[in-house]
mmCIF file of the N, C-alpha and C atoms, coordinates in Angstrom:
data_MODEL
# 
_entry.id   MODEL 
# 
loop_
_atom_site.group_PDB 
_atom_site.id 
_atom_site.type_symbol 
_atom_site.label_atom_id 
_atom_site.label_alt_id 
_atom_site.label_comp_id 
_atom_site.label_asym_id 
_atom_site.label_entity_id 
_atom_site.label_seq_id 
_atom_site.pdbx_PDB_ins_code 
_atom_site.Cartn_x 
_atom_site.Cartn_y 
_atom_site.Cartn_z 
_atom_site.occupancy 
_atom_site.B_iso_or_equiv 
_atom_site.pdbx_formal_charge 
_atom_site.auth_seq_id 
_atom_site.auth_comp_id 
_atom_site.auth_asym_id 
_atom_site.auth_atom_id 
_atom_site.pdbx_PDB_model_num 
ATOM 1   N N  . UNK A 1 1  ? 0.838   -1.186 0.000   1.00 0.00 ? 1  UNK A N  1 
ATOM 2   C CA . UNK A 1 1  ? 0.000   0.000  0.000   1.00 0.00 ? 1  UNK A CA 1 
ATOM 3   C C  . UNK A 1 1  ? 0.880   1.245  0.000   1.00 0.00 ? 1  UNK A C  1 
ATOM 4   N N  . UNK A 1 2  ? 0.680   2.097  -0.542  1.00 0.00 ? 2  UNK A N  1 
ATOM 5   C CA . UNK A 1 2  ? 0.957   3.660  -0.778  1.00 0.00 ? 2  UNK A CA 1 
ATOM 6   C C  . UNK A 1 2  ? 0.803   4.085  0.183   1.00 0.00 ? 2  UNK A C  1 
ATOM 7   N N  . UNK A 1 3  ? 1.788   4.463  1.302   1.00 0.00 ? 3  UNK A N  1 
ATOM 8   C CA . UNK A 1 3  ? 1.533   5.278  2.693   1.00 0.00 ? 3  UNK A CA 1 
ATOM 9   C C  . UNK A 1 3  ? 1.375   6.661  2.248   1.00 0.00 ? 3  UNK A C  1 
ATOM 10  N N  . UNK A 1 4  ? 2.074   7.304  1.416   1.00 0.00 ? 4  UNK A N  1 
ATOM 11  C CA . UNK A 1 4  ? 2.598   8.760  1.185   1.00 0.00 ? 4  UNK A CA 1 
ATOM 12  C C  . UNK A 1 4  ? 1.411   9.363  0.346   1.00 0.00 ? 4  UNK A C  1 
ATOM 13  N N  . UNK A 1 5  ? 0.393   8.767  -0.684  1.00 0.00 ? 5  UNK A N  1 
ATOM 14  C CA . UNK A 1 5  ? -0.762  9.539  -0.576  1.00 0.00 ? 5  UNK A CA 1 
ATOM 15  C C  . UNK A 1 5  ? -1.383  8.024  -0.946  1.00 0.00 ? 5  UNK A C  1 
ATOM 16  N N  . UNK A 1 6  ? -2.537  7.674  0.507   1.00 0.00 ? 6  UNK A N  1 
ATOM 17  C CA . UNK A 1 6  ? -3.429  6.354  0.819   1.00 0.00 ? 6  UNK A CA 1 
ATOM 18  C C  . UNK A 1 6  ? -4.004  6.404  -0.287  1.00 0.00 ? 6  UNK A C  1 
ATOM 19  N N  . UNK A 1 7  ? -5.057  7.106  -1.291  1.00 0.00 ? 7  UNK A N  1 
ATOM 20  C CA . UNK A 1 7  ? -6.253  7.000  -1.637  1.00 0.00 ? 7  UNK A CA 1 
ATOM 21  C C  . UNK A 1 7  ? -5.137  7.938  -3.188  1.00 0.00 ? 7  UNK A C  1 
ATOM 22  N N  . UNK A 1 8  ? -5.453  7.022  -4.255  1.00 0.00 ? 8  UNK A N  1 
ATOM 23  C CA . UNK A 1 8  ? -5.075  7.598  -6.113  1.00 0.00 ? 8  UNK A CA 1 
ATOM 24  C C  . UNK A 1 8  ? -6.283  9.261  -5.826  1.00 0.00 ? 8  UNK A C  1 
ATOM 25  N N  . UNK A 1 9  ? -5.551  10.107 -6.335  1.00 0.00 ? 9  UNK A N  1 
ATOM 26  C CA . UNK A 1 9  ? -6.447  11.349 -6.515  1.00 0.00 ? 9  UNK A CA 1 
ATOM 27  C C  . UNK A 1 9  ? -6.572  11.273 -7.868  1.00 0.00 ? 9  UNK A C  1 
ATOM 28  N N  . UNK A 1 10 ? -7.836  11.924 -8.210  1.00 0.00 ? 10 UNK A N  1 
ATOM 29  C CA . UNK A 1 10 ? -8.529  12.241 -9.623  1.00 0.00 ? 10 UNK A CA 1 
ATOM 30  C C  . UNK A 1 10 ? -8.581  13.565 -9.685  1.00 0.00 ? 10 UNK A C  1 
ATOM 31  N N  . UNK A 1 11 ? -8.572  13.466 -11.069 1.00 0.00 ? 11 UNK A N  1 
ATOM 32  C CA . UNK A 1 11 ? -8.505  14.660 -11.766 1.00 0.00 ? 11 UNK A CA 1 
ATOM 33  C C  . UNK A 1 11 ? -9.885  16.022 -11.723 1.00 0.00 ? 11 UNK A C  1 
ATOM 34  N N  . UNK A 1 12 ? -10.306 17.498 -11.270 1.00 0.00 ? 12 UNK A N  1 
ATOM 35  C CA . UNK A 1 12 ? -11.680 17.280 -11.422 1.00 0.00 ? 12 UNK A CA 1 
ATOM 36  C C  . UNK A 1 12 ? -12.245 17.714 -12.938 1.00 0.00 ? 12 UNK A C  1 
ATOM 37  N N  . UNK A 1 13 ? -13.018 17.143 -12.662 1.00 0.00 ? 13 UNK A N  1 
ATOM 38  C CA . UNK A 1 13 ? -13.916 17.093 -13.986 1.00 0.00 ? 13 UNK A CA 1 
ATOM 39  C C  . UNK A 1 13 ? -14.435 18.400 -14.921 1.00 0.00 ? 13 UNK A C  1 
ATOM 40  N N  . UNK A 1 14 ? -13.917 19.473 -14.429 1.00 0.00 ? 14 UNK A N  1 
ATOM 41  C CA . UNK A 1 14 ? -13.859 20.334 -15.694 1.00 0.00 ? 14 UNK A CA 1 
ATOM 42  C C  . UNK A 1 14 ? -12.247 20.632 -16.234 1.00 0.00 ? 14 UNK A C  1 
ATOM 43  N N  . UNK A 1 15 ? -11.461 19.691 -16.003 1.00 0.00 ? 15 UNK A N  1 
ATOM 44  C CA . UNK A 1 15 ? -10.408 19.840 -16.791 1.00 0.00 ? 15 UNK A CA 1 
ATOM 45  C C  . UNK A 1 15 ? -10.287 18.855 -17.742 1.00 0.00 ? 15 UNK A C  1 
ATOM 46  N N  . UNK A 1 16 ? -11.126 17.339 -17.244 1.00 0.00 ? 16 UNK A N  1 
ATOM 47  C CA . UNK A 1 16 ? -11.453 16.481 -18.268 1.00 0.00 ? 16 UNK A CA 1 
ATOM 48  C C  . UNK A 1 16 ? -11.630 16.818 -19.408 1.00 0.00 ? 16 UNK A C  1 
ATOM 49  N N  . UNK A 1 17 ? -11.368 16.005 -20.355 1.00 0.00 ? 17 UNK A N  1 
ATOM 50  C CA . UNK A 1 17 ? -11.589 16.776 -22.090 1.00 0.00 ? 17 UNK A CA 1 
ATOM 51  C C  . UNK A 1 17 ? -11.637 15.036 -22.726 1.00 0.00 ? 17 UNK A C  1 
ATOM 52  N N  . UNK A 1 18 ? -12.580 15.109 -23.683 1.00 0.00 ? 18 UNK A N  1 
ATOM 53  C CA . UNK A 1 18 ? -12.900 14.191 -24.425 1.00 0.00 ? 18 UNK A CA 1 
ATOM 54  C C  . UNK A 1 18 ? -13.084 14.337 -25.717 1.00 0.00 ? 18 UNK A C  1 
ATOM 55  N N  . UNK A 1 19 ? -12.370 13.561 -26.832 1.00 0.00 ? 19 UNK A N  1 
ATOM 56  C CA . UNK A 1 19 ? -12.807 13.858 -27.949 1.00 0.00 ? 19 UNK A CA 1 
ATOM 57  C C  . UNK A 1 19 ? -13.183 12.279 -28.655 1.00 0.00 ? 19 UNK A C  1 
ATOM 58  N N  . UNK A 1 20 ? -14.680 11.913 -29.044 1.00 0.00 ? 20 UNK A N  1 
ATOM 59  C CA . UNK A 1 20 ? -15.550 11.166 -29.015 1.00 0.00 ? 20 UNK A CA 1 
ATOM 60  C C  . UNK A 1 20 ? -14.931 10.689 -29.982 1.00 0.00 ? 20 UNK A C  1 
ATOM 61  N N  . UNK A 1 21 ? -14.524 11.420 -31.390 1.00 0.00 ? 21 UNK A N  1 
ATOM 62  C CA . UNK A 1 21 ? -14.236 10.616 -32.882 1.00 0.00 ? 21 UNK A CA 1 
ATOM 63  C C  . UNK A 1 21 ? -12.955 9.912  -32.514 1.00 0.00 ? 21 UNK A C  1 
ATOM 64  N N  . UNK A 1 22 ? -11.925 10.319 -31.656 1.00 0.00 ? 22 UNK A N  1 
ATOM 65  C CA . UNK A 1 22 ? -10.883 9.447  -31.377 1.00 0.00 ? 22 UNK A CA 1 
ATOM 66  C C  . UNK A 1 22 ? -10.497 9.111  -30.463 1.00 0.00 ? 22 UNK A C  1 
ATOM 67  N N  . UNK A 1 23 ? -12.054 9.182  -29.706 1.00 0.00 ? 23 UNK A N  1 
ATOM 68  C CA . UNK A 1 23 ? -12.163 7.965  -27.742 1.00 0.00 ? 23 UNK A CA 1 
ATOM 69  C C  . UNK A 1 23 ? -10.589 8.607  -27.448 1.00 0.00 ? 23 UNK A C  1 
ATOM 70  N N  . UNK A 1 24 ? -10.353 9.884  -27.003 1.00 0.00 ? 24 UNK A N  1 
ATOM 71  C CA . UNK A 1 24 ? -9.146  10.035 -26.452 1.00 0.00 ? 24 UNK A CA 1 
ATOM 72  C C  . UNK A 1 24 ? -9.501  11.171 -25.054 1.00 0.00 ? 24 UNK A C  1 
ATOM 73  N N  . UNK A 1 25 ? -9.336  10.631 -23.817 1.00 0.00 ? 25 UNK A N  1 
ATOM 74  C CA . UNK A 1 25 ? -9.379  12.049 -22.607 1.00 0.00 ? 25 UNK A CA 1 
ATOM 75  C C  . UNK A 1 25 ? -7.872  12.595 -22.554 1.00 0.00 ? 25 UNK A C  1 
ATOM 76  N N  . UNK A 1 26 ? -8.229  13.277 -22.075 1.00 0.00 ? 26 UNK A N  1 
ATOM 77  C CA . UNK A 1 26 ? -6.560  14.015 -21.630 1.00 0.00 ? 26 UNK A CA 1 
ATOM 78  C C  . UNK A 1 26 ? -7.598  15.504 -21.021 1.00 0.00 ? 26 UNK A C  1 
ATOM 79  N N  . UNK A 1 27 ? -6.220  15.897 -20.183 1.00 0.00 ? 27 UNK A N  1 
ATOM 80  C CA . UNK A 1 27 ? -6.316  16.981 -19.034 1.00 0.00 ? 27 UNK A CA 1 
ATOM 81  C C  . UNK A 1 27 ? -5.933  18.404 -19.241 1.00 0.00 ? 27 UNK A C  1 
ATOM 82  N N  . UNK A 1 28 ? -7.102  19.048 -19.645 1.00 0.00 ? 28 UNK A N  1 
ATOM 83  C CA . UNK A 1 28 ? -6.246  20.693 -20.047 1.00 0.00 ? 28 UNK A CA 1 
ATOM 84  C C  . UNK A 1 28 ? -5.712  21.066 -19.175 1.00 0.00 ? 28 UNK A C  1 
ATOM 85  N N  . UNK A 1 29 ? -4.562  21.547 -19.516 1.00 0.00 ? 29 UNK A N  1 
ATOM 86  C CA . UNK A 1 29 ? -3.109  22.363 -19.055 1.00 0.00 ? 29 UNK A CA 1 
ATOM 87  C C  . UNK A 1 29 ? -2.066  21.037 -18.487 1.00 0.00 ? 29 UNK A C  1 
ATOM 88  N N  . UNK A 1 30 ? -2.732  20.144 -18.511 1.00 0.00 ? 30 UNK A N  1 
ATOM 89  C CA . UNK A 1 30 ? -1.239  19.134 -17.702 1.00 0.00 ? 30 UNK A CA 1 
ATOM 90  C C  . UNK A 1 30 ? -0.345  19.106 -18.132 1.00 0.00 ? 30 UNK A C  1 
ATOM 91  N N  . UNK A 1 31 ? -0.374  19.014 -19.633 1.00 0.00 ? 31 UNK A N  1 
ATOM 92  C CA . UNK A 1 31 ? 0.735   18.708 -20.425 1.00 0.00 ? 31 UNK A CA 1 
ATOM 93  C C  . UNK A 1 31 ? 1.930   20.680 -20.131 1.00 0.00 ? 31 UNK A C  1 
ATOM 94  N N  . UNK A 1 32 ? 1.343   21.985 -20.182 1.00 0.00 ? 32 UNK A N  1 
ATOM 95  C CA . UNK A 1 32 ? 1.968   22.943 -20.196 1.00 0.00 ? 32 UNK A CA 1 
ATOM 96  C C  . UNK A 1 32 ? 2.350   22.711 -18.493 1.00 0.00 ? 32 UNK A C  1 
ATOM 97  N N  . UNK A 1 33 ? 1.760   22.020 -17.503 1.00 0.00 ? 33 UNK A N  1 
ATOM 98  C CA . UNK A 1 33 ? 2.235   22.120 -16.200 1.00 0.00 ? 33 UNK A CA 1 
ATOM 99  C C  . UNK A 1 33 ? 3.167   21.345 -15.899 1.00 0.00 ? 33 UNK A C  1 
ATOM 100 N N  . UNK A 1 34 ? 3.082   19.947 -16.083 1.00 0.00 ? 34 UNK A N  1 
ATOM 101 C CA . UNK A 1 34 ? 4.622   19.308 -16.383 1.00 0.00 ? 34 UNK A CA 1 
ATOM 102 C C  . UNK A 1 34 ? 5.482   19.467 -17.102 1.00 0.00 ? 34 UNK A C  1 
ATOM 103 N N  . UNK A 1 35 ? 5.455   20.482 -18.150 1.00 0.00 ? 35 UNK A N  1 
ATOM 104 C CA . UNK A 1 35 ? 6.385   20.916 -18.426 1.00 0.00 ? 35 UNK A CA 1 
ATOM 105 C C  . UNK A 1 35 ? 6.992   22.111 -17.618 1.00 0.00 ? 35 UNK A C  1 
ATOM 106 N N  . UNK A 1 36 ? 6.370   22.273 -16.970 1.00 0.00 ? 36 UNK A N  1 
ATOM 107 C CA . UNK A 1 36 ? 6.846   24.074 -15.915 1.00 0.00 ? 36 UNK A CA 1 
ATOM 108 C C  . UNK A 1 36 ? 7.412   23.103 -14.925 1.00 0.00 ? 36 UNK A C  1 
ATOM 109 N N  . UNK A 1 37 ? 6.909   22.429 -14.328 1.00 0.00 ? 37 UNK A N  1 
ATOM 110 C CA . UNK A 1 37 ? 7.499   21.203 -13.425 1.00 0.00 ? 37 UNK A CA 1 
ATOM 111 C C  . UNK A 1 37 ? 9.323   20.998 -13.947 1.00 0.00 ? 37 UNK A C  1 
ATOM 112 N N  . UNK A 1 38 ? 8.884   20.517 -15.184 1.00 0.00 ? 38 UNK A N  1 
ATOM 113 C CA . UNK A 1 38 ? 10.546  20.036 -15.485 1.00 0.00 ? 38 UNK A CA 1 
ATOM 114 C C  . UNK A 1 38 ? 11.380  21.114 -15.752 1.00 0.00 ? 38 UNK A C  1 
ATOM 115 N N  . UNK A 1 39 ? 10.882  21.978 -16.139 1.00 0.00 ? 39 UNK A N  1 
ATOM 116 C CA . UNK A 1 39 ? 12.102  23.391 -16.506 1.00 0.00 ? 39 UNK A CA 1 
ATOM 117 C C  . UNK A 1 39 ? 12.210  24.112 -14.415 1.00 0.00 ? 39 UNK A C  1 
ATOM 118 N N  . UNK A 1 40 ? 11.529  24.004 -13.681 1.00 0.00 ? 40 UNK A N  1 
ATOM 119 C CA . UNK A 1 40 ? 11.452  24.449 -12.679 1.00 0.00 ? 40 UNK A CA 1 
ATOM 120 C C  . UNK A 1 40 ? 12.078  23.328 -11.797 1.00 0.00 ? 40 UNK A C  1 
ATOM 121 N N  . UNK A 1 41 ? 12.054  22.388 -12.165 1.00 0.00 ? 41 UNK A N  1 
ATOM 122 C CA . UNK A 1 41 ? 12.576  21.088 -11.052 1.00 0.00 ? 41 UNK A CA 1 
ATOM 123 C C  . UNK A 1 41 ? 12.071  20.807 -9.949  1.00 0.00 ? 41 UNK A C  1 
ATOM 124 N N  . UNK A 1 42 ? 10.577  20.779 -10.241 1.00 0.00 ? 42 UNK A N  1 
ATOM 125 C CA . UNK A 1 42 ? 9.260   20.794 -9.096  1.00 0.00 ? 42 UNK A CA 1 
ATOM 126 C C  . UNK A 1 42 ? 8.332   20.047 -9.330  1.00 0.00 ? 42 UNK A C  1 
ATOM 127 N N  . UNK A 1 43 ? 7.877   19.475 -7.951  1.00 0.00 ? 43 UNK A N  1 
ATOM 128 C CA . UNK A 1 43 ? 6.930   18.174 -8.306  1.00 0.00 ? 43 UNK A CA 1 
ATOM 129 C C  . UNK A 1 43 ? 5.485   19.382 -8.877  1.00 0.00 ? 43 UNK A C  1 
ATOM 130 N N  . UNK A 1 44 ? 4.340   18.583 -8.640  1.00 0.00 ? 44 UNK A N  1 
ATOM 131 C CA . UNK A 1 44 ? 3.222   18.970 -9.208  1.00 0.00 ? 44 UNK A CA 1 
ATOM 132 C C  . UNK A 1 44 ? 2.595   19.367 -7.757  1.00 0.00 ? 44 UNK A C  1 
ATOM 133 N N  . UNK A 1 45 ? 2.865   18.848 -6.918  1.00 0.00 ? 45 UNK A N  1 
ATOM 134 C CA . UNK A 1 45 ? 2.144   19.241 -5.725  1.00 0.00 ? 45 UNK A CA 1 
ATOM 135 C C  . UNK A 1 45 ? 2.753   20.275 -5.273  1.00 0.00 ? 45 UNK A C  1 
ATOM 136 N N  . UNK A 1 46 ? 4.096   20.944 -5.688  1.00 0.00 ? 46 UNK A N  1 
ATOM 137 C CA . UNK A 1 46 ? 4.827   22.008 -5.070  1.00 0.00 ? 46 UNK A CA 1 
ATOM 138 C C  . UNK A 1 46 ? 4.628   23.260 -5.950  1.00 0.00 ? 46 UNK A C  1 
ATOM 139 N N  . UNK A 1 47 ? 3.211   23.175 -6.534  1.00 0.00 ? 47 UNK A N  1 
ATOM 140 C CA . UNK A 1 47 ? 2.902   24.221 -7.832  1.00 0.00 ? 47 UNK A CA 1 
ATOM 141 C C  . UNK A 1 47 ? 1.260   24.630 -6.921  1.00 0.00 ? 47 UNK A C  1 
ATOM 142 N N  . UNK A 1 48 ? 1.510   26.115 -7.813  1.00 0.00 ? 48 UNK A N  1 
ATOM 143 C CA . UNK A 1 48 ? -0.046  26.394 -6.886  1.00 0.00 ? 48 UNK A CA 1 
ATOM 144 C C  . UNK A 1 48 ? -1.366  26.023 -7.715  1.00 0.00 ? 48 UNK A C  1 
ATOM 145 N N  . UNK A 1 49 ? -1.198  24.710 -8.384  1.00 0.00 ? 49 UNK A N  1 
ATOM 146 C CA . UNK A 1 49 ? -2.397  23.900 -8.613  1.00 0.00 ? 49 UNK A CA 1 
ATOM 147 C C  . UNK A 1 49 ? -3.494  23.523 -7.420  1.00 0.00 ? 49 UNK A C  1 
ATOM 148 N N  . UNK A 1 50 ? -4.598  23.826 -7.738  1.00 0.00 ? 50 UNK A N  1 
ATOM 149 C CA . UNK A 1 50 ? -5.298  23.336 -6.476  1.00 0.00 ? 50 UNK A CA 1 
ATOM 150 C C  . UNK A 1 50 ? -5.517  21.891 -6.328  1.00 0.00 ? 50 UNK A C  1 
ATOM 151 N N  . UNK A 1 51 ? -5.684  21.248 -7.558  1.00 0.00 ? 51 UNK A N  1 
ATOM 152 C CA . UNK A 1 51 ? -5.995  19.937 -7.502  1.00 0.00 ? 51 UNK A CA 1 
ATOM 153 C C  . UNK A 1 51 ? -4.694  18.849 -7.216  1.00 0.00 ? 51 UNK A C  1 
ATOM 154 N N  . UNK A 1 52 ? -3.611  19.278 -7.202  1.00 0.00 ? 52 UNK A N  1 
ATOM 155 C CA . UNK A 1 52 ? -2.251  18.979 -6.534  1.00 0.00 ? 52 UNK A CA 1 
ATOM 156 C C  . UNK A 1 52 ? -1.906  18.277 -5.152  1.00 0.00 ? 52 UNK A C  1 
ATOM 157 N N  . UNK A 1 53 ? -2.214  16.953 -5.251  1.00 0.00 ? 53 UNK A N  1 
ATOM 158 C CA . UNK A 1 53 ? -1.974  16.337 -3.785  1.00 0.00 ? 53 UNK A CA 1 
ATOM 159 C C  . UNK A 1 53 ? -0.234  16.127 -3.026  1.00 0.00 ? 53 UNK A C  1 
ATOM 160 N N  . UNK A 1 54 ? -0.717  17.289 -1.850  1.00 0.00 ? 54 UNK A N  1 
ATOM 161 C CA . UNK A 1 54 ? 1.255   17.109 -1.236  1.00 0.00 ? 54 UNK A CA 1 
ATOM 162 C C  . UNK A 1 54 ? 0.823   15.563 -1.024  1.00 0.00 ? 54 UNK A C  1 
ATOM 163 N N  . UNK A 1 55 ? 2.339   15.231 -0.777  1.00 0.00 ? 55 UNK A N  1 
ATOM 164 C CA . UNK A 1 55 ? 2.141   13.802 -0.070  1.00 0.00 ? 55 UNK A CA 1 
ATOM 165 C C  . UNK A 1 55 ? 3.082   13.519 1.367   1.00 0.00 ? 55 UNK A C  1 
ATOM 166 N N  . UNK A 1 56 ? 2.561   13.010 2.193   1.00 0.00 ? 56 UNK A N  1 
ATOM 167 C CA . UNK A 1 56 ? 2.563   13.079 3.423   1.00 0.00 ? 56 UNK A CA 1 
ATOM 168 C C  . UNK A 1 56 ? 4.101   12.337 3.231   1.00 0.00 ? 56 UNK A C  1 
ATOM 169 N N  . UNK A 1 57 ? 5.396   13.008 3.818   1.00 0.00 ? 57 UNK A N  1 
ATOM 170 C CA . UNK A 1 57 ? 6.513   12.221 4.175   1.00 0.00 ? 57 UNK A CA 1 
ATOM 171 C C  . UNK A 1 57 ? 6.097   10.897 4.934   1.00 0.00 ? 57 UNK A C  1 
ATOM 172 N N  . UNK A 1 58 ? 6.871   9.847  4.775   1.00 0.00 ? 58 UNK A N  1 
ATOM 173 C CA . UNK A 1 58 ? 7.135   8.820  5.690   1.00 0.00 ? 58 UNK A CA 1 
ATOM 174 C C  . UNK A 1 58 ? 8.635   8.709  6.071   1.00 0.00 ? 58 UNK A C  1 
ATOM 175 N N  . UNK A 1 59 ? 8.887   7.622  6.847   1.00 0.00 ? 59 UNK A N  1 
ATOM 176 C CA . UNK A 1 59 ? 9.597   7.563  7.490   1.00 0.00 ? 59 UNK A CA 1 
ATOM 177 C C  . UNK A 1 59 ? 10.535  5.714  6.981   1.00 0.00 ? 59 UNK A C  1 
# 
């Protein structure tokens, strides 16, 4: 089990995007936010995304 975040977080649903003719979802802006991630050298939870789960250190 995943101590550091218990429960998979989802995405919310007005960033969902669907396009029916080629059954494809994907997430507006994720793709421009992991990229700010990698030029910045920062997770996704250390961005002021709201939907961004920190994850609890363990030990």
């Amino acid at each position: 089990m995943q101590k550091s975040v218990p429960e998979i977080p989802d995405f919310p649903d007005n960033l969902r995007r669907y396009d029916e003719e080629k059954e494809v979802v994907w997430i507006e802006g994720l793709f421009e936010l992991m990229d700010k991630c990698y030029e910045e050298g920062i997770l996704l939870s250390e961005t002021d995304t709201e939907w961004a789960v920190k994850f609890n250190k363990q030990r």
